[in-house]
PDB file with SEQRES, HELIX, SHEET and CRYST1 records, atoms N, CA, C and O in Angstrom:
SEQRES   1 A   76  UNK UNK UNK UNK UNK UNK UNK UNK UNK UNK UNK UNK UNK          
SEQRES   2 A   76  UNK UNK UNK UNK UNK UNK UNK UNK UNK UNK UNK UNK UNK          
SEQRES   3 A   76  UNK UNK UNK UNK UNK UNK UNK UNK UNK UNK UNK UNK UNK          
SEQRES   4 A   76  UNK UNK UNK UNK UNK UNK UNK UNK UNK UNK UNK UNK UNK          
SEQRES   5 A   76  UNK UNK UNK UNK UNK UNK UNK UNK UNK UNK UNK UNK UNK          
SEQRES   6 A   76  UNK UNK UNK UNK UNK UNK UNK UNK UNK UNK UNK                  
HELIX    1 AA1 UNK A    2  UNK A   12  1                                  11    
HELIX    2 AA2 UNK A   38  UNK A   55  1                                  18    
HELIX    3 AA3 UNK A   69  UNK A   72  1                                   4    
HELIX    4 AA4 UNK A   73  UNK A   75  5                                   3    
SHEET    1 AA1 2 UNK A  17  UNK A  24  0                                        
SHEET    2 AA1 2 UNK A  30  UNK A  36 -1                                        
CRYST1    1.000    1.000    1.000  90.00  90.00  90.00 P 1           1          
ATOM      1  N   UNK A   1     121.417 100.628  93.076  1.00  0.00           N  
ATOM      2  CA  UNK A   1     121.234 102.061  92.929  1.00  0.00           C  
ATOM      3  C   UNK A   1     121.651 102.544  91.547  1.00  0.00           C  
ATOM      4  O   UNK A   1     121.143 103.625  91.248  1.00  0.00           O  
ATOM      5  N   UNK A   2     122.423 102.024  90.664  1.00  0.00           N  
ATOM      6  CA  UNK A   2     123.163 102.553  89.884  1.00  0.00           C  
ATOM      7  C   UNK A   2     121.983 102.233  88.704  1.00  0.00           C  
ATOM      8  O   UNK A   2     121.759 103.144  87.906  1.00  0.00           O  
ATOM      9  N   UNK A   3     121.150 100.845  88.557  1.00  0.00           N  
ATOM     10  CA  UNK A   3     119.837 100.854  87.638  1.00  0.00           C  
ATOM     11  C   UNK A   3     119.245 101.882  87.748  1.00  0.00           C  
ATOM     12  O   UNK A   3     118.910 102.380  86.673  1.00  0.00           O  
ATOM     13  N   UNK A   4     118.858 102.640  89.003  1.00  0.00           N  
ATOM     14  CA  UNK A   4     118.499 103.495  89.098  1.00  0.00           C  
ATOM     15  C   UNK A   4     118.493 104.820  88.873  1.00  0.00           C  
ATOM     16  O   UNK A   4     117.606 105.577  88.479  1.00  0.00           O  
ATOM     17  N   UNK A   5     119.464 104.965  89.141  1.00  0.00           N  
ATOM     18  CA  UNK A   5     120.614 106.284  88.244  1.00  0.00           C  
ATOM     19  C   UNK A   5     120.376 106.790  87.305  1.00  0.00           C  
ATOM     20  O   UNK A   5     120.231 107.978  87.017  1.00  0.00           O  
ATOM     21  N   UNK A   6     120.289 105.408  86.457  1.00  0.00           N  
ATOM     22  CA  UNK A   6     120.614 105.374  84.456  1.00  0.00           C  
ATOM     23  C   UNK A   6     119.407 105.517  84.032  1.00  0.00           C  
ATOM     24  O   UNK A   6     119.181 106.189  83.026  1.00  0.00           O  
ATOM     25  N   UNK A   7     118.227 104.781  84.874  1.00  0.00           N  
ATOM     26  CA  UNK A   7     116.638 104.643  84.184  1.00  0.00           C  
ATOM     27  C   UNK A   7     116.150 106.316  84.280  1.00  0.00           C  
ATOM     28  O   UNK A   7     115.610 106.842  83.307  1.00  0.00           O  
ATOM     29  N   UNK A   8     116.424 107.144  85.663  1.00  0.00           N  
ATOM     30  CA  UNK A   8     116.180 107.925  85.750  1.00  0.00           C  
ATOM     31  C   UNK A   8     116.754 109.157  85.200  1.00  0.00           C  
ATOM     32  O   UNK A   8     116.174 110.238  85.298  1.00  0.00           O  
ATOM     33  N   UNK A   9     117.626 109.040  84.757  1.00  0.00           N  
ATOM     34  CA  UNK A   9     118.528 109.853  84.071  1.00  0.00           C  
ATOM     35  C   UNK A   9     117.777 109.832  82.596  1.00  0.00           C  
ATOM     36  O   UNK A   9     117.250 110.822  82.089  1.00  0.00           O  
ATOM     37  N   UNK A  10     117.826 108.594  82.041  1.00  0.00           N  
ATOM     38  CA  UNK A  10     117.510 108.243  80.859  1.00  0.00           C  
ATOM     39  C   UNK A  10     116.155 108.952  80.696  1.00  0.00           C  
ATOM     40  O   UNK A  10     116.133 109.829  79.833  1.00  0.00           O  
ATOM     41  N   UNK A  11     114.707 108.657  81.570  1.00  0.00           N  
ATOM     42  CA  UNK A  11     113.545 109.581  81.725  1.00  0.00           C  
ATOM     43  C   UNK A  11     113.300 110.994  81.558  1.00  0.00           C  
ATOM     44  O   UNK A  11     112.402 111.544  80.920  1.00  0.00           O  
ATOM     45  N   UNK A  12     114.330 111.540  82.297  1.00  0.00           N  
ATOM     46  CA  UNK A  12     114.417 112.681  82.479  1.00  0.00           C  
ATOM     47  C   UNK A  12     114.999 113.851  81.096  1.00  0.00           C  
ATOM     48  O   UNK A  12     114.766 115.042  80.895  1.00  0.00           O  
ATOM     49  N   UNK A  13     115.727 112.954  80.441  1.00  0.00           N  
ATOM     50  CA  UNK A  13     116.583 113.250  79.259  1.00  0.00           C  
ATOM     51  C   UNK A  13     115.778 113.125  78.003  1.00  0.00           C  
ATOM     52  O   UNK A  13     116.136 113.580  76.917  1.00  0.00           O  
ATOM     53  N   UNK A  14     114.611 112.442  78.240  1.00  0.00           N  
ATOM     54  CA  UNK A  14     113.773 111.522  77.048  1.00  0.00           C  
ATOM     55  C   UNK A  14     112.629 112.248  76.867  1.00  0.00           C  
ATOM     56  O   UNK A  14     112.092 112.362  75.765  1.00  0.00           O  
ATOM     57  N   UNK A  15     111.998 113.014  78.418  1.00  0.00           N  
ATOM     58  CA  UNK A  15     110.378 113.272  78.350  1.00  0.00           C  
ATOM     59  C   UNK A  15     110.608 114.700  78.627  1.00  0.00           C  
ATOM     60  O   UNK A  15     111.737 115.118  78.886  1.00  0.00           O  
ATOM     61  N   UNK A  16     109.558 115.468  78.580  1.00  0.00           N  
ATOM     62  CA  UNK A  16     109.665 117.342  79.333  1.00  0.00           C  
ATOM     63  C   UNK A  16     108.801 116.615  80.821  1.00  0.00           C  
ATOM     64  O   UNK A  16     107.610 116.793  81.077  1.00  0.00           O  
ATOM     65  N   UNK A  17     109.751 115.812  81.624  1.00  0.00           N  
ATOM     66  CA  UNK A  17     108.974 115.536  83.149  1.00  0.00           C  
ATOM     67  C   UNK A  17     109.910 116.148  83.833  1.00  0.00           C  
ATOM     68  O   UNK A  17     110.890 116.608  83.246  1.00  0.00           O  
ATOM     69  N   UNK A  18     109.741 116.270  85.377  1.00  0.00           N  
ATOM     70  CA  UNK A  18     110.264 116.616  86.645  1.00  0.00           C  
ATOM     71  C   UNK A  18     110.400 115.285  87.645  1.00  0.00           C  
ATOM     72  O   UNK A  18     109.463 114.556  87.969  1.00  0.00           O  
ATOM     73  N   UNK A  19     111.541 115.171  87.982  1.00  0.00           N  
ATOM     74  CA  UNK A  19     112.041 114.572  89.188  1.00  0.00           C  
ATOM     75  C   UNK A  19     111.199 114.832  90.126  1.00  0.00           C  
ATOM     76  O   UNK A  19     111.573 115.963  90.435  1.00  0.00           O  
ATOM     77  N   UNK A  20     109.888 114.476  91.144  1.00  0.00           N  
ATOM     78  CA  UNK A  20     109.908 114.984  92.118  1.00  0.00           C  
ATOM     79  C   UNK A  20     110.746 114.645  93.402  1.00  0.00           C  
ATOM     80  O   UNK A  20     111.438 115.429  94.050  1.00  0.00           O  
ATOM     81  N   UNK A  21     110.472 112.915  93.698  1.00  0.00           N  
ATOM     82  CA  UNK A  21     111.676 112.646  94.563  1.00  0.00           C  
ATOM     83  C   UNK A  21     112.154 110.985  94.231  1.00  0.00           C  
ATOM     84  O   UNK A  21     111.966 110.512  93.110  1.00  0.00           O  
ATOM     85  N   UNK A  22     112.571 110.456  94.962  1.00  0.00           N  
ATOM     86  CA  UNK A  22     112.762 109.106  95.027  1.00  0.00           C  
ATOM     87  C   UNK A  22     112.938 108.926  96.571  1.00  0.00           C  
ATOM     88  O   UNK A  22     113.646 109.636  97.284  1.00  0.00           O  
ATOM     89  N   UNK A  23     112.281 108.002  96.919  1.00  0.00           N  
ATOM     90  CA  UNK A  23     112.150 106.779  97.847  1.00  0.00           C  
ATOM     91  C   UNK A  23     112.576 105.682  97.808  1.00  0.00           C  
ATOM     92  O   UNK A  23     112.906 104.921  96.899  1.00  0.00           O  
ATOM     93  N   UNK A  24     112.554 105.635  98.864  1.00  0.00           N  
ATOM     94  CA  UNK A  24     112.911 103.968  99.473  1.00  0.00           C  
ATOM     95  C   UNK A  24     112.088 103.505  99.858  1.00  0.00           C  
ATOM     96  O   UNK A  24     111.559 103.995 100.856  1.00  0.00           O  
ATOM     97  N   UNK A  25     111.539 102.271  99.235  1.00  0.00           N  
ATOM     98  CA  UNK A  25     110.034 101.674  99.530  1.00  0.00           C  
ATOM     99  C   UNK A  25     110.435 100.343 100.193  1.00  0.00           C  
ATOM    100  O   UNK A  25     109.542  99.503 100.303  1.00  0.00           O  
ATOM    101  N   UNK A  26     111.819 100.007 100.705  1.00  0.00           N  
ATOM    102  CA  UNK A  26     111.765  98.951 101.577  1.00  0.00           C  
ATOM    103  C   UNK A  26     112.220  97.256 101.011  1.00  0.00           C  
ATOM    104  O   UNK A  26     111.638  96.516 100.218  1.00  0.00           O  
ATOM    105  N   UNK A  27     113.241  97.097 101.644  1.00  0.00           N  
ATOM    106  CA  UNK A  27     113.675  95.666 101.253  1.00  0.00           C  
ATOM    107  C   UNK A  27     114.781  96.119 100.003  1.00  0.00           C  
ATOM    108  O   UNK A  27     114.913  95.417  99.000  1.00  0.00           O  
ATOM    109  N   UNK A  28     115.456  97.234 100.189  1.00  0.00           N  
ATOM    110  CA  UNK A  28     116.843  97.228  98.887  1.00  0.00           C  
ATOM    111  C   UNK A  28     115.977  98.349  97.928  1.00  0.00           C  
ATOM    112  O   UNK A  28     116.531  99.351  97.476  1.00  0.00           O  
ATOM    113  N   UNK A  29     114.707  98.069  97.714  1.00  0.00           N  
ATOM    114  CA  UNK A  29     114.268  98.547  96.593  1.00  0.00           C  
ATOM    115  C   UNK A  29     114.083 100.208  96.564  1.00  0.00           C  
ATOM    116  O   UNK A  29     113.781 100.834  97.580  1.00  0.00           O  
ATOM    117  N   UNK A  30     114.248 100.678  95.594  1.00  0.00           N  
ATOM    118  CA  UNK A  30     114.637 102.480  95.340  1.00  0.00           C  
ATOM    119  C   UNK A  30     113.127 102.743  94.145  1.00  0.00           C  
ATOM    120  O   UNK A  30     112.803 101.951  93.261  1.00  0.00           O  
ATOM    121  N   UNK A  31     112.448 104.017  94.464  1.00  0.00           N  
ATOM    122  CA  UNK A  31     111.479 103.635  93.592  1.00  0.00           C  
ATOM    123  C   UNK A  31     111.617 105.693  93.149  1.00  0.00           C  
ATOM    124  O   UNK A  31     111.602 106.490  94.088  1.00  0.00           O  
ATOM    125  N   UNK A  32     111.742 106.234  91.579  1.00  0.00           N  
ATOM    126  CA  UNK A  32     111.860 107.455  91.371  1.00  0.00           C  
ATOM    127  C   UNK A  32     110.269 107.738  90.813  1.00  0.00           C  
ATOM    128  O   UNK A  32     109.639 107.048  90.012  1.00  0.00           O  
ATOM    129  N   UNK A  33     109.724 109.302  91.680  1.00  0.00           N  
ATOM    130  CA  UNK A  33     108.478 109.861  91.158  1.00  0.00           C  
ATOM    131  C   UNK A  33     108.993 110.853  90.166  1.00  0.00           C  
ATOM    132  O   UNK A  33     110.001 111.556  90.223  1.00  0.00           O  
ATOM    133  N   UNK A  34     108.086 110.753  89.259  1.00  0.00           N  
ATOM    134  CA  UNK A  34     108.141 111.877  87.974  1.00  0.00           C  
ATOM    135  C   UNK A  34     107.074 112.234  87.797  1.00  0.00           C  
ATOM    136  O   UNK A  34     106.204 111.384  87.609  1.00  0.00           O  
ATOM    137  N   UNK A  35     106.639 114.071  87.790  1.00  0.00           N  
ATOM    138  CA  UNK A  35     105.888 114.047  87.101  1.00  0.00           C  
ATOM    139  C   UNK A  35     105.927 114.814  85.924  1.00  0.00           C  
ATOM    140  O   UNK A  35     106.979 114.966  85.302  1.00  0.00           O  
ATOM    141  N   UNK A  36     104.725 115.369  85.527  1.00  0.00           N  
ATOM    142  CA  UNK A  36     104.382 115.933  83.893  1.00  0.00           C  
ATOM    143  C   UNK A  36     103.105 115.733  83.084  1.00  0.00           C  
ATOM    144  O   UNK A  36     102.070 115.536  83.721  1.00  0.00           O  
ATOM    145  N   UNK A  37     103.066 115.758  81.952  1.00  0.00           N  
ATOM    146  CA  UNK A  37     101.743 115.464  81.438  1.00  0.00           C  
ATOM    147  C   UNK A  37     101.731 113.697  80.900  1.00  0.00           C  
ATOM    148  O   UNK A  37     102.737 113.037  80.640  1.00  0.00           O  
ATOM    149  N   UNK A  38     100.573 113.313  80.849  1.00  0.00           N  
ATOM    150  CA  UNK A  38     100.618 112.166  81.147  1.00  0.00           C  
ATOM    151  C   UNK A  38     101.175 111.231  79.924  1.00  0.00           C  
ATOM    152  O   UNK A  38     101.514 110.048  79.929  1.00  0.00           O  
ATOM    153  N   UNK A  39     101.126 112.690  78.350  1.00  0.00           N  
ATOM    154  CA  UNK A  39     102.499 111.555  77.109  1.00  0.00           C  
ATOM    155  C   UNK A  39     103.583 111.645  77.992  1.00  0.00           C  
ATOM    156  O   UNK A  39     104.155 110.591  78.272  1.00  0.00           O  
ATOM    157  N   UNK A  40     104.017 112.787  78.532  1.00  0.00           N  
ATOM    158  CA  UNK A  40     105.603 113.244  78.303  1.00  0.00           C  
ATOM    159  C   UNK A  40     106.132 111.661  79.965  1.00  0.00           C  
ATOM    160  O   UNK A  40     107.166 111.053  80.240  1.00  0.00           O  
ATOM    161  N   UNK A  41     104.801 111.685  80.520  1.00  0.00           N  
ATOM    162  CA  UNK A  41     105.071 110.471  81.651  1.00  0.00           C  
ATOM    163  C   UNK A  41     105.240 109.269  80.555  1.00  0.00           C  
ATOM    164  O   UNK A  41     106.357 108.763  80.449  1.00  0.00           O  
ATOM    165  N   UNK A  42     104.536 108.958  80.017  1.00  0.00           N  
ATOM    166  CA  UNK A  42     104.349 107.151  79.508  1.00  0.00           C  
ATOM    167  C   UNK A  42     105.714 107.125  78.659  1.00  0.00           C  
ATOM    168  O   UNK A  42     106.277 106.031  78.644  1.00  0.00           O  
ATOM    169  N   UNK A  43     106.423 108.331  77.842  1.00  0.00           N  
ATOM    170  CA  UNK A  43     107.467 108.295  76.696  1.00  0.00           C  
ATOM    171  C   UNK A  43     108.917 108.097  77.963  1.00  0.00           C  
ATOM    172  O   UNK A  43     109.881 107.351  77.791  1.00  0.00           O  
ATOM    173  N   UNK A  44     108.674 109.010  79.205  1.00  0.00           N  
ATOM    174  CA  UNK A  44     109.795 108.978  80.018  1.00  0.00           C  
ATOM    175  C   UNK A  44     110.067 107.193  80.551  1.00  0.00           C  
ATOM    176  O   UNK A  44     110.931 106.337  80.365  1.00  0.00           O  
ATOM    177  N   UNK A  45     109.063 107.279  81.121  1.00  0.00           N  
ATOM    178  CA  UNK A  45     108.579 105.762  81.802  1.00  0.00           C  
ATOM    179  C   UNK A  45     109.072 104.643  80.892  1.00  0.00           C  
ATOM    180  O   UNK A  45     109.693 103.716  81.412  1.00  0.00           O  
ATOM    181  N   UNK A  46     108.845 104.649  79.549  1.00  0.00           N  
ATOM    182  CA  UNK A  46     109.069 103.986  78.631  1.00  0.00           C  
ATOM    183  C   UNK A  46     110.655 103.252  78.370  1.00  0.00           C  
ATOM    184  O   UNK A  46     111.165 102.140  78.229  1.00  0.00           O  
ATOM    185  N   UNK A  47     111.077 104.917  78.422  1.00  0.00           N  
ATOM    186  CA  UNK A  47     112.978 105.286  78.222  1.00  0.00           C  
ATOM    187  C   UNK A  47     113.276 104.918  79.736  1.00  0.00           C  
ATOM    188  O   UNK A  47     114.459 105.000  80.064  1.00  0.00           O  
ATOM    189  N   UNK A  48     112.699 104.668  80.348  1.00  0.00           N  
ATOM    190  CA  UNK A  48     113.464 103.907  81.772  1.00  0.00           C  
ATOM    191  C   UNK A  48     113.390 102.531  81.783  1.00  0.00           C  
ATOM    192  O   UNK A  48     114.133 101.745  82.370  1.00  0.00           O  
ATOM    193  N   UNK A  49     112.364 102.287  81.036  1.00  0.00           N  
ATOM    194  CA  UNK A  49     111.749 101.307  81.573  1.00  0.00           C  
ATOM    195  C   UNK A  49     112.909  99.999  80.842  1.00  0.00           C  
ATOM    196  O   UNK A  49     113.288  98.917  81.292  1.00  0.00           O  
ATOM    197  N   UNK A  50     113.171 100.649  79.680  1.00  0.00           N  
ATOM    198  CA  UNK A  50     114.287  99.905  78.427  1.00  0.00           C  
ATOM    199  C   UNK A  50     115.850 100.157  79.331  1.00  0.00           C  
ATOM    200  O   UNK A  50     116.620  99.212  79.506  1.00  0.00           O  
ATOM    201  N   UNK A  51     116.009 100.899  79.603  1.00  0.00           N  
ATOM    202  CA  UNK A  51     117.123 101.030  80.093  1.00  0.00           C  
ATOM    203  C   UNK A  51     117.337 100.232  81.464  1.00  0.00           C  
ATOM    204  O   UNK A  51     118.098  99.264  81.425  1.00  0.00           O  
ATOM    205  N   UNK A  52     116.750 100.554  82.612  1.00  0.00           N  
ATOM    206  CA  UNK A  52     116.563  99.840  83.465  1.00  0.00           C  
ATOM    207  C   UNK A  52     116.613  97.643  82.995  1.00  0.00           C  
ATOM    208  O   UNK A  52     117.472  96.793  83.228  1.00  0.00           O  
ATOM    209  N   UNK A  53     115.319  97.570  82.340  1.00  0.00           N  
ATOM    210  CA  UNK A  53     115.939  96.649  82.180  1.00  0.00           C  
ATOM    211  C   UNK A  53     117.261  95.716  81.294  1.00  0.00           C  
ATOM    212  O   UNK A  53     117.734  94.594  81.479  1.00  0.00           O  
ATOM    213  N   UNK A  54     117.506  96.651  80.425  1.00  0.00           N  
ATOM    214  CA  UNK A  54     119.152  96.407  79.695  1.00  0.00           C  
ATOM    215  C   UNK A  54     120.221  96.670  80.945  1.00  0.00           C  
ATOM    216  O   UNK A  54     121.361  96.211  80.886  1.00  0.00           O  
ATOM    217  N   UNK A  55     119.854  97.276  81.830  1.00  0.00           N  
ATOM    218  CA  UNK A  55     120.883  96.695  83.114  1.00  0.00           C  
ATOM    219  C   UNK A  55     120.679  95.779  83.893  1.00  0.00           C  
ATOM    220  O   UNK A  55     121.551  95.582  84.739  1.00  0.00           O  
ATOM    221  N   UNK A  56     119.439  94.883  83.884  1.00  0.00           N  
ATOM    222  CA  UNK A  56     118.857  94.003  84.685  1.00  0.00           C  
ATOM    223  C   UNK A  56     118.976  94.190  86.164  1.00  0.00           C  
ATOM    224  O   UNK A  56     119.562  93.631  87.091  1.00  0.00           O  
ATOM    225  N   UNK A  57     117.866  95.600  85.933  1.00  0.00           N  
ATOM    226  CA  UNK A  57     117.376  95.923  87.374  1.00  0.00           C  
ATOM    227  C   UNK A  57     116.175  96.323  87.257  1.00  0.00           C  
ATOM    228  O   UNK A  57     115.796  97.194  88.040  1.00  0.00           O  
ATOM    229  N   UNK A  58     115.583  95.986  86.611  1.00  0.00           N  
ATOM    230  CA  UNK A  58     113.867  96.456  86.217  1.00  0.00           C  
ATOM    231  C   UNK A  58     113.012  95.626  87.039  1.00  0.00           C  
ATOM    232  O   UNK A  58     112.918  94.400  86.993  1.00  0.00           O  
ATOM    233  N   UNK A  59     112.296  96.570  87.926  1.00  0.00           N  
ATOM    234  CA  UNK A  59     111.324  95.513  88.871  1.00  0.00           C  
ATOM    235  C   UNK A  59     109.957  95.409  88.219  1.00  0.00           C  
ATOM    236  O   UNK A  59     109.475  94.297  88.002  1.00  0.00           O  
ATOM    237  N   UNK A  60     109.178  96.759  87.831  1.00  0.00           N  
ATOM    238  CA  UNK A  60     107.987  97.302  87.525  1.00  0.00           C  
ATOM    239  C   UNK A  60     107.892  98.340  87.484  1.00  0.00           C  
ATOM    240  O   UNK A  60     108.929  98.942  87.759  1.00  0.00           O  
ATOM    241  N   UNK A  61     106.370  99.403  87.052  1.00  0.00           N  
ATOM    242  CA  UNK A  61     106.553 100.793  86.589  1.00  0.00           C  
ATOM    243  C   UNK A  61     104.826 100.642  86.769  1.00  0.00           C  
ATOM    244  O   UNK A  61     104.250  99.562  86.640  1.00  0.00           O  
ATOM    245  N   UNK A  62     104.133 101.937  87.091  1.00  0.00           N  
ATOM    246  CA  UNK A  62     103.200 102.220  87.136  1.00  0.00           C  
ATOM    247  C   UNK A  62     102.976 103.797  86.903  1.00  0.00           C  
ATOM    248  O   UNK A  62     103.657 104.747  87.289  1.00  0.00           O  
ATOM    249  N   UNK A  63     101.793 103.755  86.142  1.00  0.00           N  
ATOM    250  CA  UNK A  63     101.733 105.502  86.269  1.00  0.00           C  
ATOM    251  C   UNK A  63     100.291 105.796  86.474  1.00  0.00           C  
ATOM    252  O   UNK A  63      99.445 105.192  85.815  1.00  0.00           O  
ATOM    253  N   UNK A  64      99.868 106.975  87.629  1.00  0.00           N  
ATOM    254  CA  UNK A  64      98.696 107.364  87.655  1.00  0.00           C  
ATOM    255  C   UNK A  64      98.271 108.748  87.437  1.00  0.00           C  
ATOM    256  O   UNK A  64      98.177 109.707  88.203  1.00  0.00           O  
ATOM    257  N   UNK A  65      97.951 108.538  85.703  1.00  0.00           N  
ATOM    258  CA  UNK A  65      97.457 109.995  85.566  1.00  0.00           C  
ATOM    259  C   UNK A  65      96.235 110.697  86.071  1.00  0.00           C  
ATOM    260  O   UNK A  65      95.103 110.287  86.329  1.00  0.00           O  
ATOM    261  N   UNK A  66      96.727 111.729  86.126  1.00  0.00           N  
ATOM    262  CA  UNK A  66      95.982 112.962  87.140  1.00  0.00           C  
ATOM    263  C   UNK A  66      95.406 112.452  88.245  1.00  0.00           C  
ATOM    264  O   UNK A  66      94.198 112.502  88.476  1.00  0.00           O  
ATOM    265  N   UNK A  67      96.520 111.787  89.187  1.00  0.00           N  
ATOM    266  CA  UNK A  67      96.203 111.634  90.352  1.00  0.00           C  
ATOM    267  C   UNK A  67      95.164 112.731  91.252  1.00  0.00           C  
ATOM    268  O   UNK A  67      95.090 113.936  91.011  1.00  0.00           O  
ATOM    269  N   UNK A  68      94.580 112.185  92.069  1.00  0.00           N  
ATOM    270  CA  UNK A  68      93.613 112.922  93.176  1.00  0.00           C  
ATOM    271  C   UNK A  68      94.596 113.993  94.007  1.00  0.00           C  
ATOM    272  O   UNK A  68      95.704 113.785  94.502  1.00  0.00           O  
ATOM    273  N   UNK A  69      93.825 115.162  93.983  1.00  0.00           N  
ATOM    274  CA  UNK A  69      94.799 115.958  94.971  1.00  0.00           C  
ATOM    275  C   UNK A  69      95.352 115.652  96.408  1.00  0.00           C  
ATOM    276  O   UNK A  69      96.461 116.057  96.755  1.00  0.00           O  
ATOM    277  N   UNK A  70      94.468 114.863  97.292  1.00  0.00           N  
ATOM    278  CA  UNK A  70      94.439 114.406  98.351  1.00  0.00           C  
ATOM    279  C   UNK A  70      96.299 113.833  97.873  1.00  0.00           C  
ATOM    280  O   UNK A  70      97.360 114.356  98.215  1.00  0.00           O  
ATOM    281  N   UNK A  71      96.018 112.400  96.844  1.00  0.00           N  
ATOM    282  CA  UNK A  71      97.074 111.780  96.548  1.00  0.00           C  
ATOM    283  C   UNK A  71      98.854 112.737  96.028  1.00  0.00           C  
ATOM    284  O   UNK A  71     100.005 112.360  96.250  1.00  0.00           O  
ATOM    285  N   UNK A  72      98.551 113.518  95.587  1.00  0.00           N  
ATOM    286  CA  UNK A  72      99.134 114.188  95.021  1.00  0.00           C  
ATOM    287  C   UNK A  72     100.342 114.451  96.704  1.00  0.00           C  
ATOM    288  O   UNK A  72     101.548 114.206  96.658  1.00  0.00           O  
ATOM    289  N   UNK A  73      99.672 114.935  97.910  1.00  0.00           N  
ATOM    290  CA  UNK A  73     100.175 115.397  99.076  1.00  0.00           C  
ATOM    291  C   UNK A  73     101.476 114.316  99.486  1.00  0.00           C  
ATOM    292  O   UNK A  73     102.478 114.865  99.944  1.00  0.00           O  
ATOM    293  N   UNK A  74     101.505 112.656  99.328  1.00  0.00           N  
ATOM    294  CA  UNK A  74     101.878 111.634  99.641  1.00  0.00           C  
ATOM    295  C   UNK A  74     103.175 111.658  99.287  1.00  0.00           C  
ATOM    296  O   UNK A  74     104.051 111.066  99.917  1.00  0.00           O  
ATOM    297  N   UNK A  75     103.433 112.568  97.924  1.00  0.00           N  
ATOM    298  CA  UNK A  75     104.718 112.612  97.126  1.00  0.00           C  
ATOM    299  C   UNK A  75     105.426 113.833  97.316  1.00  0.00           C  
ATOM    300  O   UNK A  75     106.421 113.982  96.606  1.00  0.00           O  
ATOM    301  N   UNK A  76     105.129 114.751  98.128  1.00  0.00           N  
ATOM    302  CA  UNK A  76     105.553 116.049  98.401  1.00  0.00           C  
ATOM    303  C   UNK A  76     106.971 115.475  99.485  1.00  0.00           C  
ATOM    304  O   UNK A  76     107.715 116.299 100.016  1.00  0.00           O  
TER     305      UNK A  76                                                      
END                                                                             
């Protein structure tokens, strides 16, 4: 949890994004949604992505810009 913490912290501090939530996607693993516009996503994502793994807890990272509205509902 604590990789988690720092990557997301670090994102949040780095990009003009929003926290929407974080989940638990099962088996230990913690997964944080952000959104924003899709630089201020890839620069946040980026600053987690370094941090996360300089704590060696970096699993993977994906981003889908301008998700489908349908999709959009999944993360509410």
């Amino acid at each position: 949890f604590t990789g988690l913490a720092v990557a997301t912290d670090a994102m949040l501090k780095s990009a003009s994004v929003e926290l929407l939530k974080q989940v638990s996607i099962g088996g230990g693993f913690i997964t944080s949604i952000i959104v924003g516009d899709v630089g201020s996503v890839k620069a946040a994502v980026e600053s987690g992505t370094e941090v996360a793994k300089s704590a060696g807890e970096f699993i993977s990272s994906h981003i889908i810009p301008r998700p489908h509205e349908e999709l959009k509902g999944l993360f509410k």
